[in-house]
GUBA-183508 format. One record per residue (C-alpha): x, z, y; chain; residue number from 0. Coordinates in Angstrom, 2 decimals. Each point is the difference from the previous one (the first is absolute). Layout:
N
((X, Z, Y), A, NUM)
...
END
This chain:
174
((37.98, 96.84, 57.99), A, 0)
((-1.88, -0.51, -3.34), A, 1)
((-3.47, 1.46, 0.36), A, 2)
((-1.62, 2.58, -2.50), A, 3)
((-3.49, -1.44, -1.74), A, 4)
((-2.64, 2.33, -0.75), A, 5)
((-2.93, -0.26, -2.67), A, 6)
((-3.27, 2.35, 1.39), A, 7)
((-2.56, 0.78, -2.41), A, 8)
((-2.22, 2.34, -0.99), A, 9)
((1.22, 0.35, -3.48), A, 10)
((2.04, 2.62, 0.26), A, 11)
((2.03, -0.51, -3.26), A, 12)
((1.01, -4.06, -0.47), A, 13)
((3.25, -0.29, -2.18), A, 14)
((0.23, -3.50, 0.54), A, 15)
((-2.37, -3.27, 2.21), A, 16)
((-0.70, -2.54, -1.78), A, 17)
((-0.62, -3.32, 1.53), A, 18)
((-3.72, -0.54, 1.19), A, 19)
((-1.80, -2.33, 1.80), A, 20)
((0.07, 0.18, 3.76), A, 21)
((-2.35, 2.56, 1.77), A, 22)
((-2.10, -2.62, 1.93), A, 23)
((-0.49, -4.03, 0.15), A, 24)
((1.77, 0.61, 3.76), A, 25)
((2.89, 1.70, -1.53), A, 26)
((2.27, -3.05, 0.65), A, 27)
((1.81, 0.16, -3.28), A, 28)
((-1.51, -1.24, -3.58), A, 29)
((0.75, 0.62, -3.02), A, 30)
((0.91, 3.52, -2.21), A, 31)
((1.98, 2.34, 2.47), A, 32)
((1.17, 3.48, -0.01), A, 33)
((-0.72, 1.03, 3.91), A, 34)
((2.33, 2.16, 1.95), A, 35)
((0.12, 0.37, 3.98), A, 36)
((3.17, 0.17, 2.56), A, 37)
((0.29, 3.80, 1.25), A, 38)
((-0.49, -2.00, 3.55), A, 39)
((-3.72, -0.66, -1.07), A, 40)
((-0.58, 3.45, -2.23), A, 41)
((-2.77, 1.63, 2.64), A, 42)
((-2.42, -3.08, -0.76), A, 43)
((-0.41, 1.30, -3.47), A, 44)
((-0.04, 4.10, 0.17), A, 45)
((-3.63, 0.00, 0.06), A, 46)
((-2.21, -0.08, -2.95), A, 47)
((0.17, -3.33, -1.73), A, 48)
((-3.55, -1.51, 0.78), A, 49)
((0.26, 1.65, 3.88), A, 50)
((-1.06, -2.80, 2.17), A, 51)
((2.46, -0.16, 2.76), A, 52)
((1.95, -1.15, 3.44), A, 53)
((3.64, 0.18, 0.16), A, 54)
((1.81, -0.95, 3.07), A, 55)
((3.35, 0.20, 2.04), A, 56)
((1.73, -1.72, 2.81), A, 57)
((2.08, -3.13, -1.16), A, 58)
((2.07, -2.33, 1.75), A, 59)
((-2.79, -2.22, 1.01), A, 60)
((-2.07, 2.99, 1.06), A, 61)
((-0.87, -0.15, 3.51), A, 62)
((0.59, 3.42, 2.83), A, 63)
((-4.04, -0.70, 0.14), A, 64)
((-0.57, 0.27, -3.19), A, 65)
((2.43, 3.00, -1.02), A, 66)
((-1.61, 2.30, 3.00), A, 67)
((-3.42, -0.91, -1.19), A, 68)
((0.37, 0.39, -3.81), A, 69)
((2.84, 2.21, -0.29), A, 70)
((-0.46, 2.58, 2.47), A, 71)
((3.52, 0.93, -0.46), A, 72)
((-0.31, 0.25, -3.68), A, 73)
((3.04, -2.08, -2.33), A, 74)
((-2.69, -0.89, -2.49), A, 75)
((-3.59, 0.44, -0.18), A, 76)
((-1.96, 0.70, -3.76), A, 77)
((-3.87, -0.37, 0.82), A, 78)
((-3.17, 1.07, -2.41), A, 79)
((-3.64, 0.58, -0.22), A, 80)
((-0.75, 3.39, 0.69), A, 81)
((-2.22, -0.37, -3.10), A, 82)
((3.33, 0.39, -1.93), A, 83)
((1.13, 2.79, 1.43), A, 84)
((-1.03, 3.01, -2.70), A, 85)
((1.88, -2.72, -2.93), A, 86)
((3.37, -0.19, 2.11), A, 87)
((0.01, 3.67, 0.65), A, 88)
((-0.71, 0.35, -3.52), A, 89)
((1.95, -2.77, -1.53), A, 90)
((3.32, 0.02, -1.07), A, 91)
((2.60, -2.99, -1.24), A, 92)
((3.20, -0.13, -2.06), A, 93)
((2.76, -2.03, 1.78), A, 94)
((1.80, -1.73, -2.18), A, 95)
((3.96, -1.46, 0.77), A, 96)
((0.59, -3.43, -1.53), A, 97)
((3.27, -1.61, -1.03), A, 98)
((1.23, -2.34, 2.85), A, 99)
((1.60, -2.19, -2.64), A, 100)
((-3.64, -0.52, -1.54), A, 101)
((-1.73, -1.64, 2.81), A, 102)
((0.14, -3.19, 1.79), A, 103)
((-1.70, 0.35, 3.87), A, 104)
((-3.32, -1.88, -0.07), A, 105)
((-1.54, 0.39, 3.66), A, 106)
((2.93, 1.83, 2.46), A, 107)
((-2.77, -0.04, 2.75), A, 108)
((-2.30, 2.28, -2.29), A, 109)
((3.06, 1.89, -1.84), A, 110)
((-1.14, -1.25, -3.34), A, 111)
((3.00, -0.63, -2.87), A, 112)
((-0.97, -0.86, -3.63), A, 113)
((1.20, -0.05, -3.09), A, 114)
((-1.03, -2.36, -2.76), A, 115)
((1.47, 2.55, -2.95), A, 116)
((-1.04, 3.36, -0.96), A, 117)
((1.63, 2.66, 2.27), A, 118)
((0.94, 3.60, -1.01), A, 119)
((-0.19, 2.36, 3.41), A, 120)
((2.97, 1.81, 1.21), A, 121)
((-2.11, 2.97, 1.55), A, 122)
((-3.27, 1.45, 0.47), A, 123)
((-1.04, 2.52, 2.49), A, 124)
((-3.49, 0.86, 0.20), A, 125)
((-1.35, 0.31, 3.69), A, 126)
((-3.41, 2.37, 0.49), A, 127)
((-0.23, -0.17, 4.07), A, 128)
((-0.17, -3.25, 0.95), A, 129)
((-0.73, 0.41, 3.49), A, 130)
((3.29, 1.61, -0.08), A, 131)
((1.82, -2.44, -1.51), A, 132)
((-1.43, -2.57, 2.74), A, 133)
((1.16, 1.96, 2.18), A, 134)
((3.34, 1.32, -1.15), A, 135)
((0.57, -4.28, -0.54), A, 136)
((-0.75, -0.34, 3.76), A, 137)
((-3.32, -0.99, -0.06), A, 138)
((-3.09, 1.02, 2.16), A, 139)
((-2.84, 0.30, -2.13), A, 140)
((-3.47, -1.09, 1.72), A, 141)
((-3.53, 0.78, -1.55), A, 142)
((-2.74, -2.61, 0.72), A, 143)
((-3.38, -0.02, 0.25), A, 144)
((-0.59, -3.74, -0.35), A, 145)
((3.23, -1.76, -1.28), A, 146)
((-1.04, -3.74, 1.15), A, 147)
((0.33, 0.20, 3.91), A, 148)
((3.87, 1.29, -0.69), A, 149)
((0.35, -2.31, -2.02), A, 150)
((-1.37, -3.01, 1.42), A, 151)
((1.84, 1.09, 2.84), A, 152)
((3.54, 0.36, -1.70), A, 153)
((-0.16, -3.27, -2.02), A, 154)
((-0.42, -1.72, 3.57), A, 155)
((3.05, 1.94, 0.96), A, 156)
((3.74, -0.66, 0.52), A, 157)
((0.84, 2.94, -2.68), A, 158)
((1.46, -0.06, -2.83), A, 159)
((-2.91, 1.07, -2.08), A, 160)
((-1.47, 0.17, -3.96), A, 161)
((-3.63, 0.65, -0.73), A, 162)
((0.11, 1.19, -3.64), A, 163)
((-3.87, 0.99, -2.24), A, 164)
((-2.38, -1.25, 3.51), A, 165)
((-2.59, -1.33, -3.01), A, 166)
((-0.17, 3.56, -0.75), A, 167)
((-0.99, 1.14, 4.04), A, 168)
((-3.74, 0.42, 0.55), A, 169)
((-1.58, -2.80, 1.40), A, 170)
((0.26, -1.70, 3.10), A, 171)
((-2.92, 1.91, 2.36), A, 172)
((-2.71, -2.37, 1.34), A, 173)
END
């Protein structure tokens, strides 16, 4: 089954992405690129764009240690600072759909697909609870009050796992 691709922003009116350059140097694509993500990966991104966070789920690697100790029965895990609570509750995003046909996957282990043309949307919908979107998307939502430990501790994992914005958490304590 084809997947849908999604565009989130916080611009709730785009008529049409035009190629930029890549979000970060760890990206792993260079060049111009419109971005869109696989509906698979779409919980990673329903938080407000510069949101430091921890995303994780069991994967076929993932050890029975692991899931009971990360998971805690959960499908997929989205993890922030409590510091960016009062934003999320306040935030909201516009979900764009993207034209299949447009895009070219980049990274299938992050859900990233590109395009190297200007793209024209098929949809919008703007979304103004995002802890209910996480959560009507299957994931359990979990506010931090130091991101690094859960972090450290997830990267050492077996999970599948993306850590999206961590140069905008508060420092490492101590």
């Amino acid at each position: 089954m084809a997947p849908r691709l999604f565009h989130v922003s916080e611009e709730p009116a785009i008529a049409r992405f035009e190629p930029r350059p890549p979000p970060s140097p760890d990206a792993g694509v260079t060049g111009l690129a419109v971005w869109a993500v696989a509906e698979s990966h779409l919980p990673n991104y329903l938080l407000p764009r510069d949101c430091p966070r921890i995303c994780f789920r069991r994967g076929a690697a993932t050890s029975a240690e692991d899931a009971a100790r990360f998971l805690l029965g959960a499908e997929r895990v989205v993890a922030f600072e409590a510091a960016w609570l009062t934003r999320v509750r306040a935030g909201g995003l516009a979900l764009y759909e993207m034209p299949l046909a447009a895009f070219e996957e980049a990274l299938p282990q992050a859900g990233y697909w590109i395009s190297r043309e200007a793209v024209t949307p098929l949809s919008v919908v703007w979304i103004d609870d995002l802890l209910a979107a996480l959560a009507a998307r299957g994931a359990e939502v979990r506010v931090l009050q130091d991101f690094w430990p859960l972090r450290d501790a997830v990267v050492r994992s077996s999970l599948e796992f993306s850590i999206i914005r961590a140069r905008n958490a508060r420092p490492r304590a101590g």
